[in-house]
C-alpha positions in Angstrom: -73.5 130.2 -61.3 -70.4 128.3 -60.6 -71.9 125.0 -59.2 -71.9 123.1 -62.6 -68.2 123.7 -63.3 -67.5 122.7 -59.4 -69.3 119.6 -59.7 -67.5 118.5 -63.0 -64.8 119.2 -61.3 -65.8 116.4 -58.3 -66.2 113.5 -61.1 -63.1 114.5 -62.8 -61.5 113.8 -59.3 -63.1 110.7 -58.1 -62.4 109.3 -61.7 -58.9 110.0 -61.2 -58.8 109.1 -57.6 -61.1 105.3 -58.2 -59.0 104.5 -61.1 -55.5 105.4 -59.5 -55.6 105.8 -55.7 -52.3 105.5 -55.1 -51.2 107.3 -58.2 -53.2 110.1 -56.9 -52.1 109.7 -53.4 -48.5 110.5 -54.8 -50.2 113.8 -56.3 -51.2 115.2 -53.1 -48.8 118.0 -53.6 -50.6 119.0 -57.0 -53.3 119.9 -55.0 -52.1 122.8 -53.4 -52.1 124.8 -56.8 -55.8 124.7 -56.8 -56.6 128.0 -56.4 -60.7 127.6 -55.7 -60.6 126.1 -51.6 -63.3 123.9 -51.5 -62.0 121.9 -54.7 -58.7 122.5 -53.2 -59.8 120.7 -49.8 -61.8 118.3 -52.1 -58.5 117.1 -53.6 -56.5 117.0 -50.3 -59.1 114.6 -48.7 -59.4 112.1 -52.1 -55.2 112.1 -51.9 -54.7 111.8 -48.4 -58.0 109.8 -47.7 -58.6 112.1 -44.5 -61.7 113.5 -44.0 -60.8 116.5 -42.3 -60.5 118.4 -45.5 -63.9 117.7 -46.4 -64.8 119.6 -43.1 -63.0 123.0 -44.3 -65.4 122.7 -47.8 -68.1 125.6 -47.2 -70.5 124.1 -50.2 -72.7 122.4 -47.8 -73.4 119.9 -50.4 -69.8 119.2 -51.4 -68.9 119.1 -48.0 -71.4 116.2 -48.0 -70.3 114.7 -51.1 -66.8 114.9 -50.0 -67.4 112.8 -46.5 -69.7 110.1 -48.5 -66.8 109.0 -50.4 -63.8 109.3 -47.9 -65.6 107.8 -45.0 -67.4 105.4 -47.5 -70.8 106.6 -45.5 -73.7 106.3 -48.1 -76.0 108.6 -45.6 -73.9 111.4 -45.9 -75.4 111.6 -49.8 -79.0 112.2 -48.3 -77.9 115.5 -46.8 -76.6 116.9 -50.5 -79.8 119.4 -51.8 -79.0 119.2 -55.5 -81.1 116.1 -56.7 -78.2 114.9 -59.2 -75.5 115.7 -57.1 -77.3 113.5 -54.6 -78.0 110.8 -57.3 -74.2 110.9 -58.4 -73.3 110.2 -54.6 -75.6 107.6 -54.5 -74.8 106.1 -57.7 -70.9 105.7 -56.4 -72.4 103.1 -53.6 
């Protein structure tokens, strides 16, 4: 089961992206070395703040998690299945 490991993965980036944006925006190109696609995707929509890349994330409930913070839309947090994934969105409001 990967879905721990991908989920660290998401606080590790919105740490890095909420205490740096545009340190991270300038890292956008470091993204493209991640070889797993929906962090990948993940990492291109926190650096570019486009919410386009969250659409090409095939975990539903990253997808989700990915357009709560980049469109700063709390409801999208309600549609994430996992109950602390949903309470981690939630908790970033």
């Amino acid at each position: 089961m990967r879905e721990p490991r991908l989920w660290l993965g998401i606080g590790l980036l919105m740490a890095a992206a909420s205490c740096a944006p545009s340190a991270y925006a300038a890292d956008a190109s470091h993204c493209y070395s991640i070889q797993d696609r929906d962090r990948q995707n993940y990492c291109l929509a926190a650096a570019k703040r486009e919410a386009s890349y969250c659409y090409s994330i095939q975990n539903r409930s990253f997808q989700n998690f990915c357009l709560a913070q980049i469109k700063s839309e709390k409801s999208y947090c309600y549609s994430i299945q996992e109950r602390d994934i949903q309470n981690q969105c939630l908790a970033a409001f």
